[in-house]
N, C-alpha and C positions, 0 to 999 in steps of 0.2 A: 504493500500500500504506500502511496504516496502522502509526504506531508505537504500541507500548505502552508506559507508563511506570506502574511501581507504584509510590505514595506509601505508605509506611510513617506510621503516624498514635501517637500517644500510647494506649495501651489505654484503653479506657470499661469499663463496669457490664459486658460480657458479655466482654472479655478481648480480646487481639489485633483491632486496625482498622489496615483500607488502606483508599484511594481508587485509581481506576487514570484516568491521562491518558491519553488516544486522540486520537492526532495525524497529521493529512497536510498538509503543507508546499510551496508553492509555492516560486518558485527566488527569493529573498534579497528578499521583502517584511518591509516594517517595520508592516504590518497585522495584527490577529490577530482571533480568536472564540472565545469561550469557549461553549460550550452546556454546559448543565446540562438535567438532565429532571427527571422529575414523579415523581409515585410510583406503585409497580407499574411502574416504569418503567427503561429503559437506553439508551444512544447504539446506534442504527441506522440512525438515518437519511440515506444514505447521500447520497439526493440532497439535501439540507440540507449538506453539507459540501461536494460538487460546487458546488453554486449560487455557496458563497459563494470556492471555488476558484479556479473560473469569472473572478471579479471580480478575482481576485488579493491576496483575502487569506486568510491561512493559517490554518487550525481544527483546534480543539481540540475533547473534549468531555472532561467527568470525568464519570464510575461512583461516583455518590456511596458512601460506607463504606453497607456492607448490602443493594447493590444491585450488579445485574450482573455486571461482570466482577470487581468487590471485595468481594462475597460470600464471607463464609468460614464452612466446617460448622457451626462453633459459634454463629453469631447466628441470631438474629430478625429475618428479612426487615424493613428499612427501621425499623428503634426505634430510637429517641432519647428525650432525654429533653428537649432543648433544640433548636430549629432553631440555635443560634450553635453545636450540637455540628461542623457543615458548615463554621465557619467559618475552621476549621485548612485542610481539604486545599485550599479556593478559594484563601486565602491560597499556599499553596505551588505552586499550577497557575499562580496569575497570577504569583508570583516566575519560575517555572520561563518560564514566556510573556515576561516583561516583558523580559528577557536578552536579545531579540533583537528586540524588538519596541519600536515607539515607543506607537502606538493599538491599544486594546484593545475591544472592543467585547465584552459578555457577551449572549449568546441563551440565554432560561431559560423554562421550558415548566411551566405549574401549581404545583405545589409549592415547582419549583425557582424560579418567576416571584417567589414570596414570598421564597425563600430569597435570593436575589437583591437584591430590593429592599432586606432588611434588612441586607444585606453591602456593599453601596454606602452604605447611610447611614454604616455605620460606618466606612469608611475614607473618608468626605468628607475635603476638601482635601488628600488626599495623590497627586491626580492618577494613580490607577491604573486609573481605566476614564471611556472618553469616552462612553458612550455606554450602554443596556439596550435590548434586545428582547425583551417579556418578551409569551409567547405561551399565551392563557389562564391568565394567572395563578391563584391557589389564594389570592383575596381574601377569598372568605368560603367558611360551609357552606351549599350548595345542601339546606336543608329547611327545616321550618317553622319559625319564631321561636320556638315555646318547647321544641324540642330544639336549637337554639343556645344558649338560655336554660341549658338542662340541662348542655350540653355546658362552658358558662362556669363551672359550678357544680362542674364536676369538684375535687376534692380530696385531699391526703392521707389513706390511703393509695391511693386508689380511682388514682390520677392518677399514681401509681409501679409500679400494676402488669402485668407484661409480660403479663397475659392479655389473648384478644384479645375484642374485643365482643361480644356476640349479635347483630349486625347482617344476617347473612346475605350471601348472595352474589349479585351480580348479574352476569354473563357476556354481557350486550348488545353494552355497549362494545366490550369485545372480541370478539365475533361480529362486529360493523362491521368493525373493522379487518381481522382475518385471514385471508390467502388461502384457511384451511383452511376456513372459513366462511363469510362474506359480504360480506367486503373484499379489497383487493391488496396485505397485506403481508406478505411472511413475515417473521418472526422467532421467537428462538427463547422458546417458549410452558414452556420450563422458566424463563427471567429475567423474563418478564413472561406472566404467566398468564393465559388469559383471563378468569377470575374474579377477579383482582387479588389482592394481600396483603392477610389480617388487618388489623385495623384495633383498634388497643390504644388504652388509656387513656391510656397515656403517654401516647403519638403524640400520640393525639388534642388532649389538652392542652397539647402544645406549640407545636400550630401553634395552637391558640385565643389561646394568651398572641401568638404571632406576628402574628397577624391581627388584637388588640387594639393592637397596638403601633404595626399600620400604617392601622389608622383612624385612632388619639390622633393621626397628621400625623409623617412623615417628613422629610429636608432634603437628599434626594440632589441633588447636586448636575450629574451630568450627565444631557442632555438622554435622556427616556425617549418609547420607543411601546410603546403596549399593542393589543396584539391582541385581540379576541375575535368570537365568531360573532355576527351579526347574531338569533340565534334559539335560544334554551333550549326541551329536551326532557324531559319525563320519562315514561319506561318503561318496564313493568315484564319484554315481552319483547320480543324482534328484532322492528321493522318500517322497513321503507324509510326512512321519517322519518330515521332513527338515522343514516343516511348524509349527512346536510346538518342539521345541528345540534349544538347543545351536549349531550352527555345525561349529562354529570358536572359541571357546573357551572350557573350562571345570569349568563350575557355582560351581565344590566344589573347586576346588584353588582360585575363586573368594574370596569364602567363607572363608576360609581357610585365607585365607590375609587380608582382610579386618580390621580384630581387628589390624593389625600394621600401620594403618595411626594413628591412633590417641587415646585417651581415653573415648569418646563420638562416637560410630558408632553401626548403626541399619541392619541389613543387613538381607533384607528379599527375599525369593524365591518364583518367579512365574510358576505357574504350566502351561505348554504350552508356555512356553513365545521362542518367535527367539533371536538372538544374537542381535539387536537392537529391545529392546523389547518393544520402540512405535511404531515398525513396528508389532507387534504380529497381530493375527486374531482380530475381533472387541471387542471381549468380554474378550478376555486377556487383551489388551492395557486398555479396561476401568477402570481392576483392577489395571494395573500400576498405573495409571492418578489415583484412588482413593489412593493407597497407600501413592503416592507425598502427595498429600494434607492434608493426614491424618497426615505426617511428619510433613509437613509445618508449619500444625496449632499448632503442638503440641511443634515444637522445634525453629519456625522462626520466625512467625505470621499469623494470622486468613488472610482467603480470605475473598475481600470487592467483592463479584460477581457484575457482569455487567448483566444489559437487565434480 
């Protein structure tokens, strides 16, 4: 069984923020996992917290503020106006972690793979995480140079305000994924929709400034792997393809970035793998879950397996 913990946060621009920690615990390890998700996104992954159980060490995940179980009536699904706005509740998930724990390892998926990398720069040298697994990270914009161009350009007031874009909706992705359509996952399609959340100016602009921040060269100092799918997809409606590829990102500017978090990063490419690639087909994800551990042991610490 999983515990819950709500973090009570300082109020932002729309009034009352939580984060919520979800945690399962193995019996008196001094190993921990942080996972973080993506956007349009929340913790369910349920065999992602087994695996890493499995090993004997103990996982976490936070519900970023505006997402999932830490959504509350009055916000706008996943707006901020700064990615470091994340950088309160990790701060108090890893205090609430570090209490019992010696090594920390954080697993961060798209958004959260940026949000991540920029929260380890910043608490360099104070020895609070050994390790990033950052799984398809959210490096750049998957479209053409000059709507990234555009998207750079964003400004006052265009770039403070909570409406959401003319972008339209794309529902692929999540056609792939969900059991009720074309994939094997259930969850629940009221926290993450198959069509994703709005996508604001704000937002938008904040991870631009973030993703400029992590080209300009990073200095994290513990050792990183980056994940990503051996093959980017774009389209426009469901086809097969969509089940063995990237089709909300492009896995070479993952690649392509990656050496600028830090001096220490591994960054390997899965052949078939989806855009959350422990969602891959059975025999992809096995290889992900092998690759982790092969990191693990080599860069973090051995697994003590359980059963």
């Amino acid at each position: 069984m999983y515990e819950i913990t709500v973090l009570p946060m300082p109020p932002d621009f729309e009034g009352e923020v939580v984060a919520t920690l979800v945690s399962r615990r193995t019996e008196a390890s001094r190993r921990a996992v942080l996972y973080l998700h993506g956007f349009t996104d929340y913790f369910f992954q349920d065999h992602l917290a087994e695996h890493y159980l499995d090993r004997g060490i103990d996982f976490y995940a936070l519900d970023l503020r505006k997402y999932g179980r830490s959504l509350l009536p009055h916000q706008t699904r996943g707006l901020i106006r700064s990615v470091t706005d994340y950088f309160p509740e990790i701060d108090e998930a890893v205090r609430v972690i570090r209490r019992d724990h010696d090594e920390l390892t954080v697993n961060a998926h798209s958004t959260g793979g940026l949000i991540a990398a920029l929260w380890a720069d910043r608490v360099r040298g104070r020895g609070l995480v050994q390790g990033l697994v950052l799984n398809s990270p959210f490096f750049d914009l998957n479209v053409p140079a000059p709507l990234r161009l555009a998207a750079d350009l964003l400004k006052t007031p265009l770039s403070y305000t909570s409406r959401p874009l003319p972008l339209g909706v794309s529902s692929v992705y999540g056609q792939s994924l969900h059991s009720s359509e074309q994939g094997e996952w259930d969850y629940d399609l009221e926290l993450k929709p198959l069509g994703g959340f709005s996508v604001h100016a704000m937002w938008l602009a904040a991870v631009r400034r973030a993703q400029r921040r992590l080209h300009a060269g990073l200095a994290v100092e513990a050792p990183v792997l980056v994940l990503a799918s051996a093959r980017g997809l774009r389209v426009r409606d469901f086809v097969p393809e969509a089940r063995s590829a990237d089709i909300v990102l492009d896995p070479r500017q993952i690649a392509r970035w990656s050496t600028s978090i830090g001096p220490h990063v591994t960054c390997v490419r899965i052949a078939d793998g989806v855009h959350d690639l422990v969602l891959s087909s059975e025999p992809v994800r096995k290889q992900v879950f092998a690759e982790i551990d092969r990191w693990l042991n080599a860069y973090v610490g051995p697994a003590v397996r359980h059963g």
